[in-house]
Backbone as numpy.savetxt, mean C-alpha at the origin, in Angstrom:
# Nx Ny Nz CAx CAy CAz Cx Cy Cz
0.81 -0.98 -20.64 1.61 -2.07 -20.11 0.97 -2.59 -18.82
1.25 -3.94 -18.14 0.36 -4.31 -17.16 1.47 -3.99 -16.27
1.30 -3.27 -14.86 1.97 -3.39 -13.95 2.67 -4.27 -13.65
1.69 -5.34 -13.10 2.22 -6.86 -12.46 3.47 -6.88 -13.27
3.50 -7.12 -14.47 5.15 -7.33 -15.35 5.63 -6.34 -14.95
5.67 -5.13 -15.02 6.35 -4.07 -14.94 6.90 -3.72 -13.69
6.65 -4.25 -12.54 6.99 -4.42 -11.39 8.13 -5.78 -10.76
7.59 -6.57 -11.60 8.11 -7.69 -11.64 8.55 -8.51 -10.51
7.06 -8.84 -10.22 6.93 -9.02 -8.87 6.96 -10.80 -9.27
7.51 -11.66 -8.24 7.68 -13.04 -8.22 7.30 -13.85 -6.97
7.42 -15.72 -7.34 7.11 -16.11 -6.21 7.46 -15.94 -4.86
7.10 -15.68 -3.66 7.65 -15.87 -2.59 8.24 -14.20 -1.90
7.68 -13.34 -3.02 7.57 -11.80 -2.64 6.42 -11.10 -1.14
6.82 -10.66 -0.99 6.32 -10.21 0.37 6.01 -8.63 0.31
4.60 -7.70 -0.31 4.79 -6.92 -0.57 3.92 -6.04 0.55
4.58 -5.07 1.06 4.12 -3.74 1.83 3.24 -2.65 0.98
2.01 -2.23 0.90 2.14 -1.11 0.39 1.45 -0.37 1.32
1.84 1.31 1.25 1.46 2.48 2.06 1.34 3.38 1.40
1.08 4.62 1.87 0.56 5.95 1.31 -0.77 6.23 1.48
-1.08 7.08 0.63 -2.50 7.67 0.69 -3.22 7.41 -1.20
-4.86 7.80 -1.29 -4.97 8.40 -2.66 -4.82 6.43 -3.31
-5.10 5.59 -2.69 -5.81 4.47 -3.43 -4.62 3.01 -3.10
-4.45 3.30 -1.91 -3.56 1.55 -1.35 -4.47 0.78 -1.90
-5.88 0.79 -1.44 -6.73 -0.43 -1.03 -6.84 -1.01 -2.75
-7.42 0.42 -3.62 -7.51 0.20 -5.31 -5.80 -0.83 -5.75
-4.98 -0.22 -5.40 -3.76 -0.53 -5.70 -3.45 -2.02 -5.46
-3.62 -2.84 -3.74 -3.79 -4.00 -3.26 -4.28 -4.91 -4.70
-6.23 -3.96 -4.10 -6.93 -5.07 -5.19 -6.58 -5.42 -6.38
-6.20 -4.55 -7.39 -5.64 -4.84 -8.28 -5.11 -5.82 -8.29
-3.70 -5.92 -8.03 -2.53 -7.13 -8.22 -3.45 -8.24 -7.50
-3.65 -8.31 -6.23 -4.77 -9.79 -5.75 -5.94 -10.24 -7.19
-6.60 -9.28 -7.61 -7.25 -9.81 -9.16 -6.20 -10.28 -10.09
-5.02 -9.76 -10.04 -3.93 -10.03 -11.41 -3.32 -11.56 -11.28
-3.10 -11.49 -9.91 -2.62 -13.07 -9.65 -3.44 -14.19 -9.20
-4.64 -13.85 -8.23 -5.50 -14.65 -7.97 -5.26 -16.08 -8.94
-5.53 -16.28 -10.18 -5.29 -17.18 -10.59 -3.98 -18.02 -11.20
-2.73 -17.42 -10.27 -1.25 -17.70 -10.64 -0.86 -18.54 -9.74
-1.40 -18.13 -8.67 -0.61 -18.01 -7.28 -1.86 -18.59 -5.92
-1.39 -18.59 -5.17 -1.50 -18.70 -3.32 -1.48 -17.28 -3.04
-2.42 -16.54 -3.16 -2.29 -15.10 -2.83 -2.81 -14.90 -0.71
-1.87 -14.16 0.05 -1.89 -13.91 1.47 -2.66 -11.84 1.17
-3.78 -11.97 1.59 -4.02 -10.30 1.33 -4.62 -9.64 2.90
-3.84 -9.18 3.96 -3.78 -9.07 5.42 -3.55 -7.38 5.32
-3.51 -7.13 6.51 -2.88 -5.94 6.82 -1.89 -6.14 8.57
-1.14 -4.92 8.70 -0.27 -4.20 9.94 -1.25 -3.42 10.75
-2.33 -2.98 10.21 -2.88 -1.42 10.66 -4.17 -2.44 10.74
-5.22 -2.00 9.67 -6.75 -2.38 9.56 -7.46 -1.91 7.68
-7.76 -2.36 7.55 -8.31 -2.51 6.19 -9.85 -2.90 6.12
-10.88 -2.17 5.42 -12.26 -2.37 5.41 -12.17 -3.75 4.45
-13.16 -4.24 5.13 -13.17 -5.75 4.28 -13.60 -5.59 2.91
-13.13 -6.56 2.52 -12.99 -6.38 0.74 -14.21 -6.90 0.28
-14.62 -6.51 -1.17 -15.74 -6.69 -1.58 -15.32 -7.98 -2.23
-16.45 -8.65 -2.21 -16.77 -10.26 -2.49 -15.45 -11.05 -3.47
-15.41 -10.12 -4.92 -15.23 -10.37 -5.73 -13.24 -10.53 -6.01
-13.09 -9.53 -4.76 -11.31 -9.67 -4.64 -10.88 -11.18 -3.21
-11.76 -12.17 -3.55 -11.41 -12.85 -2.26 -11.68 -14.17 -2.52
-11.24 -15.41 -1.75 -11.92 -16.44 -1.72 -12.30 -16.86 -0.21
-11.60 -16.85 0.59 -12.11 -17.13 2.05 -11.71 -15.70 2.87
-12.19 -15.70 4.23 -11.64 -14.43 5.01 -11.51 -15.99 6.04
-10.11 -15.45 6.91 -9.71 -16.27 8.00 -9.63 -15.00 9.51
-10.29 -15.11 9.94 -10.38 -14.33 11.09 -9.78 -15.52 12.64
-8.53 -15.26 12.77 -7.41 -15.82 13.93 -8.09 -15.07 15.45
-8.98 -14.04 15.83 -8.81 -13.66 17.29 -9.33 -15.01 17.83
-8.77 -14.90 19.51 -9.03 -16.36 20.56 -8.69 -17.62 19.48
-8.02 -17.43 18.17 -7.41 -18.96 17.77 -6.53 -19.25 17.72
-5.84 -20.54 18.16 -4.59 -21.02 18.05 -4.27 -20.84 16.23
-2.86 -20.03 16.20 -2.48 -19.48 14.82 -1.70 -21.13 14.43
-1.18 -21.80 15.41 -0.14 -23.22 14.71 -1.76 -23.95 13.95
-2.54 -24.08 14.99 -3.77 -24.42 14.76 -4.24 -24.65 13.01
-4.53 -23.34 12.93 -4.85 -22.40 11.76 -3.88 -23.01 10.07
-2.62 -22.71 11.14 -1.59 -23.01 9.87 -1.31 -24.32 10.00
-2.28 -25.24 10.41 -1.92 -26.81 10.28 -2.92 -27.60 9.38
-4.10 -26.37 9.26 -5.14 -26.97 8.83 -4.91 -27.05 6.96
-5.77 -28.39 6.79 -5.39 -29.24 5.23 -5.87 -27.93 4.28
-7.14 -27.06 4.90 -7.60 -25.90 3.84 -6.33 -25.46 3.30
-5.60 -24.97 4.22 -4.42 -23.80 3.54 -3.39 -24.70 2.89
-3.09 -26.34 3.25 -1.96 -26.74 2.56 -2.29 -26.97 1.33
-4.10 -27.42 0.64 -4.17 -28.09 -0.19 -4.97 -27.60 -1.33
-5.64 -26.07 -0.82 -6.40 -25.35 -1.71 -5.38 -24.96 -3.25
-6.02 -24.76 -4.20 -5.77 -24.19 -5.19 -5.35 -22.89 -5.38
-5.18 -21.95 -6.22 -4.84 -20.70 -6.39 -5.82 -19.98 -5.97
-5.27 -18.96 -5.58 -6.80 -17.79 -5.14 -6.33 -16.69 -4.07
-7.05 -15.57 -3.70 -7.10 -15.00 -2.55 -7.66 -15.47 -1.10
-6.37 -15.35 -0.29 -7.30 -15.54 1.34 -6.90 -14.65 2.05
-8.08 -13.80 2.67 -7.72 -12.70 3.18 -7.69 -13.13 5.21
-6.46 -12.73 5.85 -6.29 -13.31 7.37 -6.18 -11.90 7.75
-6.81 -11.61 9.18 -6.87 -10.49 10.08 -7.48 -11.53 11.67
-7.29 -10.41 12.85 -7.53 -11.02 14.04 -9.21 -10.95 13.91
-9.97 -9.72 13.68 -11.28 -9.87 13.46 -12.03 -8.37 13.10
-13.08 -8.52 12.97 -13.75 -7.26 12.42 -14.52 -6.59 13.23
-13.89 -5.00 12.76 -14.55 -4.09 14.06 -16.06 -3.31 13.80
-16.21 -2.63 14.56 -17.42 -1.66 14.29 -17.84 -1.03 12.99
-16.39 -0.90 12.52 -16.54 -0.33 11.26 -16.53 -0.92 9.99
-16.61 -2.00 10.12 -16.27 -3.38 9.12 -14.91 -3.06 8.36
-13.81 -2.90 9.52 -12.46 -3.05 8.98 -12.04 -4.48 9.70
-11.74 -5.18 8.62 -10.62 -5.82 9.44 -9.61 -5.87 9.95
-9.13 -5.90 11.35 -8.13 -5.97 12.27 -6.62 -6.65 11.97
-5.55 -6.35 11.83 -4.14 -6.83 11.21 -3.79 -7.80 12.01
-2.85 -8.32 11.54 -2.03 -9.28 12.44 -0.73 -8.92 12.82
-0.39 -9.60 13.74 0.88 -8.96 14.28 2.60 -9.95 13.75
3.38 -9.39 13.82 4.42 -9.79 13.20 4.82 -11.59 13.27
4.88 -11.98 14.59 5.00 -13.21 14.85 3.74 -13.91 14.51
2.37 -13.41 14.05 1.45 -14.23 13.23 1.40 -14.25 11.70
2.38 -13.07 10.65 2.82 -13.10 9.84 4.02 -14.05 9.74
4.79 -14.08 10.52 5.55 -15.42 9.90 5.43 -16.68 9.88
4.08 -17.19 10.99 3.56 -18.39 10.81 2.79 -18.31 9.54
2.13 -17.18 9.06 1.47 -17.65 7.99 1.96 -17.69 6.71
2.46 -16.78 6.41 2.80 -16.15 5.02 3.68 -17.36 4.48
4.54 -18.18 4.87 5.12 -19.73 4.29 4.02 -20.32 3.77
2.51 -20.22 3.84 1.50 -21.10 3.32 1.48 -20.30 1.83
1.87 -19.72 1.42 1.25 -18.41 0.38 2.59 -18.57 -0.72
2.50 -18.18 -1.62 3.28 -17.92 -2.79 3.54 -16.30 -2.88
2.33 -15.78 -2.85 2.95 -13.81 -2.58 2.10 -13.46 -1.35
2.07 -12.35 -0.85 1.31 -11.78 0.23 1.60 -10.14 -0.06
0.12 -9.41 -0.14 0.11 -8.58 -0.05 -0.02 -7.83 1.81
0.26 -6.77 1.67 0.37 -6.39 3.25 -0.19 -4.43 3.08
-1.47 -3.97 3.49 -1.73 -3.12 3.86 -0.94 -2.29 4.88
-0.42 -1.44 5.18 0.94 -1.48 5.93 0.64 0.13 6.43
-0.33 0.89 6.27 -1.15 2.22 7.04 -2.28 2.60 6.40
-3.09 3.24 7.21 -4.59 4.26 6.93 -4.40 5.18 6.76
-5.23 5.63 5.88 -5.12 7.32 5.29 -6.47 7.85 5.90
-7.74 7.18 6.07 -8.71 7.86 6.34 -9.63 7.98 5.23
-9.30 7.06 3.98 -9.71 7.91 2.78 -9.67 9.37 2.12
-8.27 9.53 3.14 -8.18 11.54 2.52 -6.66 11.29 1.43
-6.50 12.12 0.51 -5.47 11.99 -0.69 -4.21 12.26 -0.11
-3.87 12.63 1.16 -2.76 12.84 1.67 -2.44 12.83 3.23
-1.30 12.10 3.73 -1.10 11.86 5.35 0.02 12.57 5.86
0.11 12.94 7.05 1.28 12.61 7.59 1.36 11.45 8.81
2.35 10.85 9.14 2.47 9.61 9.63 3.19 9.59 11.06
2.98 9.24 12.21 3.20 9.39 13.27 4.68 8.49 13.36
5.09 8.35 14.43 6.18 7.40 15.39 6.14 5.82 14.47
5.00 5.44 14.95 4.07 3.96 15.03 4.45 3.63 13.14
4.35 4.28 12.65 3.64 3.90 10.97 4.36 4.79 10.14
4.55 4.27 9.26 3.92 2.68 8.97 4.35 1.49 9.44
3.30 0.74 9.49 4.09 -0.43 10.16 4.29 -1.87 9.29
5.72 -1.43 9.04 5.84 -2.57 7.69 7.12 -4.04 8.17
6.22 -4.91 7.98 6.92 -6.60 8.38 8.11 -6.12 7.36
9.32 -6.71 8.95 10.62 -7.07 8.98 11.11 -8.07 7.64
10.06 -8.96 6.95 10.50 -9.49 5.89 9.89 -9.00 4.64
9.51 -7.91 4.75 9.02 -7.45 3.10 9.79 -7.01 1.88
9.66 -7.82 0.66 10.58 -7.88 -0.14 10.33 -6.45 -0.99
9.02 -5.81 -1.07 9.36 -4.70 -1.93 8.07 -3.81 -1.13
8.32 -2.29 -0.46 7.88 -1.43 -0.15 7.46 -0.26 -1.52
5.86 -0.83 -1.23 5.81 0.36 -2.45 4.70 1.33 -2.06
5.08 2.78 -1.86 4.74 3.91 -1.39 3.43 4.37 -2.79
2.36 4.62 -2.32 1.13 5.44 -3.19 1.04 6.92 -2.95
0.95 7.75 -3.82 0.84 8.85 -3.88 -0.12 9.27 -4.74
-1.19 10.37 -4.69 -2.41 10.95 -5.40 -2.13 12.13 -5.78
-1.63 12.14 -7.37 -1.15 13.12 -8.20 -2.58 14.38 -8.29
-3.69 13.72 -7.91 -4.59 15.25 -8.14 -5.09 15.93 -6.55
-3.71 15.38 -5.67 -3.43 16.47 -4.84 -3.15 17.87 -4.82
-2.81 17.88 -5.97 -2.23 18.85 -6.59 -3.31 19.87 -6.83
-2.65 21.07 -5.93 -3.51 22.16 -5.97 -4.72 22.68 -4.82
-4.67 21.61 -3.99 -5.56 20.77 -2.80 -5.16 21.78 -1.30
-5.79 22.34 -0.36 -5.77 23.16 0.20 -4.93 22.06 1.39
-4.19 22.74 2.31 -3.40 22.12 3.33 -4.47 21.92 4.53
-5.28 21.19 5.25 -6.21 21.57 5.99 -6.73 19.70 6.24
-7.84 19.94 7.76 -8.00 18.84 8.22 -8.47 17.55 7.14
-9.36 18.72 6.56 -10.55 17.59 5.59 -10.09 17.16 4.43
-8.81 17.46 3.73 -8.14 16.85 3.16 -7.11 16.03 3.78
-6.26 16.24 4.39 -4.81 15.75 5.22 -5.05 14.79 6.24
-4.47 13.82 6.10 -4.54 12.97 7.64 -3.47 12.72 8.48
-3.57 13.24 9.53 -2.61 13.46 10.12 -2.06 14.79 9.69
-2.80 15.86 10.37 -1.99 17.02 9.60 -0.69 17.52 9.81
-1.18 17.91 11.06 0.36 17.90 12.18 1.54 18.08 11.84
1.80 16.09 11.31 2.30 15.40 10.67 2.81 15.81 9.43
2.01 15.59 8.84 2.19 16.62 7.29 2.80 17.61 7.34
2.52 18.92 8.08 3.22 19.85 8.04 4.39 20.08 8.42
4.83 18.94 8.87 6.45 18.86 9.22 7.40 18.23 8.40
6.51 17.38 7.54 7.33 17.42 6.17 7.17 17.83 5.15
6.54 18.67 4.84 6.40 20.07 3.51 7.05 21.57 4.03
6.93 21.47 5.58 7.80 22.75 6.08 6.49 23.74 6.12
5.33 23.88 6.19 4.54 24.74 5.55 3.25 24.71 6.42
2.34 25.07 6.86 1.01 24.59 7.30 -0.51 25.64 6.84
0.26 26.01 5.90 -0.92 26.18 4.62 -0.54 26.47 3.34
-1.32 27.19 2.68 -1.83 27.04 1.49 -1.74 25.92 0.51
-1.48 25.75 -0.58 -2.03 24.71 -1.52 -0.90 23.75 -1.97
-1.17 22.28 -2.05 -0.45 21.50 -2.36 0.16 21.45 -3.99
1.97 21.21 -4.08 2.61 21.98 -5.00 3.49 20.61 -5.21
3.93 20.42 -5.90 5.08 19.60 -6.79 6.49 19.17 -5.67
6.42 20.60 -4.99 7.71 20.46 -3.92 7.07 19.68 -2.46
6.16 19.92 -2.39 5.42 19.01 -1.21 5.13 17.81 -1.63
4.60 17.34 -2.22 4.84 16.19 -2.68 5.93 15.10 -2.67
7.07 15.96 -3.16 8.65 15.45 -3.09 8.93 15.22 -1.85
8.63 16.09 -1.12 9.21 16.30 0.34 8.30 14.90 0.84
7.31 14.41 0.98 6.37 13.35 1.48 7.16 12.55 1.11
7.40 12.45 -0.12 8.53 10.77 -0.74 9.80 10.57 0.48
10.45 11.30 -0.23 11.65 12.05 0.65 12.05 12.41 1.89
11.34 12.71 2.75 11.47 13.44 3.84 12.31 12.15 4.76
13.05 12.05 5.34 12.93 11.19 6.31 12.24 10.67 7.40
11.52 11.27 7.18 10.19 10.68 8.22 9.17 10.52 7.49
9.28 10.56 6.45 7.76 10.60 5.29 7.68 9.21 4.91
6.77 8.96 3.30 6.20 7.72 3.06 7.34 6.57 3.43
8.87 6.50 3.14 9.59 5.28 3.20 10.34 5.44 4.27
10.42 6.07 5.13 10.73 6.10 6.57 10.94 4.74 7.47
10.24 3.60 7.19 10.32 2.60 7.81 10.68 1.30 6.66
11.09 1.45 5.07 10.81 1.02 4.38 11.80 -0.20 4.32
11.44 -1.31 3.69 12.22 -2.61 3.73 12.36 -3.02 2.64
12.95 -3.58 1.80 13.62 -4.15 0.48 13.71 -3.25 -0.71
12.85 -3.72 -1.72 13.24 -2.82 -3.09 11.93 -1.36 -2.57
11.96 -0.16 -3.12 11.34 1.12 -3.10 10.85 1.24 -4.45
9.37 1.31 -3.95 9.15 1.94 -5.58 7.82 2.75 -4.81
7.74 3.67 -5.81 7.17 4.98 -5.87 5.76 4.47 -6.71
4.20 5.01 -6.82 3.19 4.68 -7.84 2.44 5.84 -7.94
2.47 6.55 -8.50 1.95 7.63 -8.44 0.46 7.01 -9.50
-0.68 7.68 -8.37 -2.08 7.23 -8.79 -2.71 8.26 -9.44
-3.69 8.05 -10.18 -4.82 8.97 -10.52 -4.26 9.51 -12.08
-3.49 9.07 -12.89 -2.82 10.29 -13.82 -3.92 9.98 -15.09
-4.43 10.55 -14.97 -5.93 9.97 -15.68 -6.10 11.34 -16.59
-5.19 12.32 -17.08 -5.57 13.32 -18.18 -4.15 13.57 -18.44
-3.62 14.94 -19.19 -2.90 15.38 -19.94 -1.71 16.18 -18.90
-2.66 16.59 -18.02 -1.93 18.09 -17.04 -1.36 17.01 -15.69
-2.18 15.66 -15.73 -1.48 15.16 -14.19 -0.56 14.48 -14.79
-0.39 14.06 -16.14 0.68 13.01 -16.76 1.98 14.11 -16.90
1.74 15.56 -17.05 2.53 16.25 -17.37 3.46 16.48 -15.49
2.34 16.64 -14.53 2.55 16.98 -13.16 3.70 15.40 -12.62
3.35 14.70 -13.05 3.54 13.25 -12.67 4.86 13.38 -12.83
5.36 13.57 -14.53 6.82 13.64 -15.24 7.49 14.86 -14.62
7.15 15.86 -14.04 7.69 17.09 -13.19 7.82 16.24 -11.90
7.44 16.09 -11.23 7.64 15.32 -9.90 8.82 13.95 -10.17
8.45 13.34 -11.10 9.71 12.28 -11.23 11.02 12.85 -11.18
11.02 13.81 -12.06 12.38 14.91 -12.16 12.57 14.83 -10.65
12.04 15.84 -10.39 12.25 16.25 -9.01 12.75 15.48 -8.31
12.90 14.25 -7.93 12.57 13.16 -7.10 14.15 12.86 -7.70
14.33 12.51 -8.70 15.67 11.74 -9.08 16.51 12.51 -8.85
16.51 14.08 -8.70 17.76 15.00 -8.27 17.92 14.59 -7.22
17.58 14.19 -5.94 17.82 13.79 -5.15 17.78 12.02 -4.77
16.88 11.21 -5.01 17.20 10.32 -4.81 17.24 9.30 -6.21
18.45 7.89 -6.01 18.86 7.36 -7.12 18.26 5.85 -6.63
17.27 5.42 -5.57 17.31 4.32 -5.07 15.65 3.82 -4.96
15.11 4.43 -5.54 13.55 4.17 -5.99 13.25 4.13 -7.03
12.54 3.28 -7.42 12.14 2.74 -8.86 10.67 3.56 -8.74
10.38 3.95 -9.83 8.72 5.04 -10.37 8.19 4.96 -11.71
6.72 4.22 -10.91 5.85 4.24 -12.09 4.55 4.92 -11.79
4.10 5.28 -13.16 2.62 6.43 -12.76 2.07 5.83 -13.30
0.62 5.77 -13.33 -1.22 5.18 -14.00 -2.09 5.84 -13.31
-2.78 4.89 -13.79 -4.36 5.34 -13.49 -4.28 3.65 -13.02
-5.25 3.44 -11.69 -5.83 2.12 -11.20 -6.93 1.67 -12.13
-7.96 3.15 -12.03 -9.27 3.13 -12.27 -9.47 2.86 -13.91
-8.47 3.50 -14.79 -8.49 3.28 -16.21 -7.20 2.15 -16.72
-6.29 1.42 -15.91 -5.90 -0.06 -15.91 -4.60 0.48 -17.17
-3.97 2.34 -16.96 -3.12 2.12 -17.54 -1.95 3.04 -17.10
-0.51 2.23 -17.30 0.66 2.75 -16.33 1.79 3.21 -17.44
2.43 3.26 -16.71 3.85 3.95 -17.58 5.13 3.91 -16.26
6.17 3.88 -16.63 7.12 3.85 -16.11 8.40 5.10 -16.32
């Protein structure tokens, strides 16, 4: 089944996503799915490595520019469908730099959807998340949390975990190996992935790419619905383009 339907995402949606274990895969995706539907907005809160060629049509870099400026110009009223990716500018590391809330609401009226990068993982399969973050715009219509099902089994420690600290204050634990109940607890926790979360909740559990994580995936959903009734959950694979609900 294709996500995009299965999510059922529409014009004038405003979407957050966070977690660990494949935001950026997750983003790109839907920006390829609609690119040709829509006025696609693809920014971040935090910082995001700039995207490869092929998920984009312009990059708008706002530092030292007037943003009314920006959002007056005929490009953005009169272009066609496509991706435009806006940040303040690009750092050392070739991430691009987010924008801040009052430059999200001048822009995002130019756009039909907007995706929103909304925290960093570090590229490690699992975080814990400070005070600050995630940091998800006051108008986002659907918060959807990523999670990396072949965490599972994954030692508790720096070089996996980001933000360990962190982490270990919502699994209760500060070692040994990542388990079905830690996991839950990250969804869940009140200070964990939806902690700051705004409109509809949905859950995506990434990576389920064999027999034993599709089986791990459907154990964790359980889990998850004994306690909460207010998140919507779907599992796939990004990389093999197939989901389930």
């Amino acid at each position: 089944m294709i996500l995009g339907k299965m999510l059922d995402i529409k014009k004038g949606e405003i979407i957050t996503v966070i977690g660990a274990g494949g935001k950026t895969s997750f983003i790109n995706y839907f920006t390829k799915y609609y690119k040709d539907k829509f006025k696609v907005l693809l920014t971040t809160t935090t910082k995001i490595y700039v995207p490869t060629d092929e998920c984009y049509k312009d990059i708008y870099l706002t530092d030292n520019k007037n943003m009314l400026d920006i959002c007056s110009n005929s490009l953005l009223t009169n272009w066609s469908n496509g991706i435009q990716v806006f940040g303040k500018y690009i750092n050392e590391e070739n991430k691009i730099i987010g924008l801040d809330f009052k430059e999200l609401d001048l822009i995002i009226p130019k756009f039909d959807i907007t995706f929103i990068e909304g925290d960093g993982s570090k590229k490690k399969k699992l975080k814990g998340w400070n005070n600050l973050e995630p940091v998800i715009y006051e108008n986002t219509t659907q918060t959807i949390g990523v999670v990396d099902i072949t965490a599972l089994g994954m030692d508790i420690n720096e070089e996996n975990i980001h933000r360990l600290n962190e982490f270990e204050k919502l699994v209760y634990k500060s070692e040994g190996t990542i388990n079905i109940s830690d996991i839950k607890n990250i969804v869940l926790n009140p200070n964990g992935l939806f902690k700051y979360a705004r409109g509809k909740k949905i859950l995506f559990i990434n990576k389920v790419e064999n027999k034993y994580y599709e089986t791990s995936s459907k154990e964790l959903i359980r889990e998850i619905e004994k306690d909460s009734s207010d998140i919507s959950i779907f599992y796939g694979s990004i990389k093999k383009n197939e989901f389930k609900c």
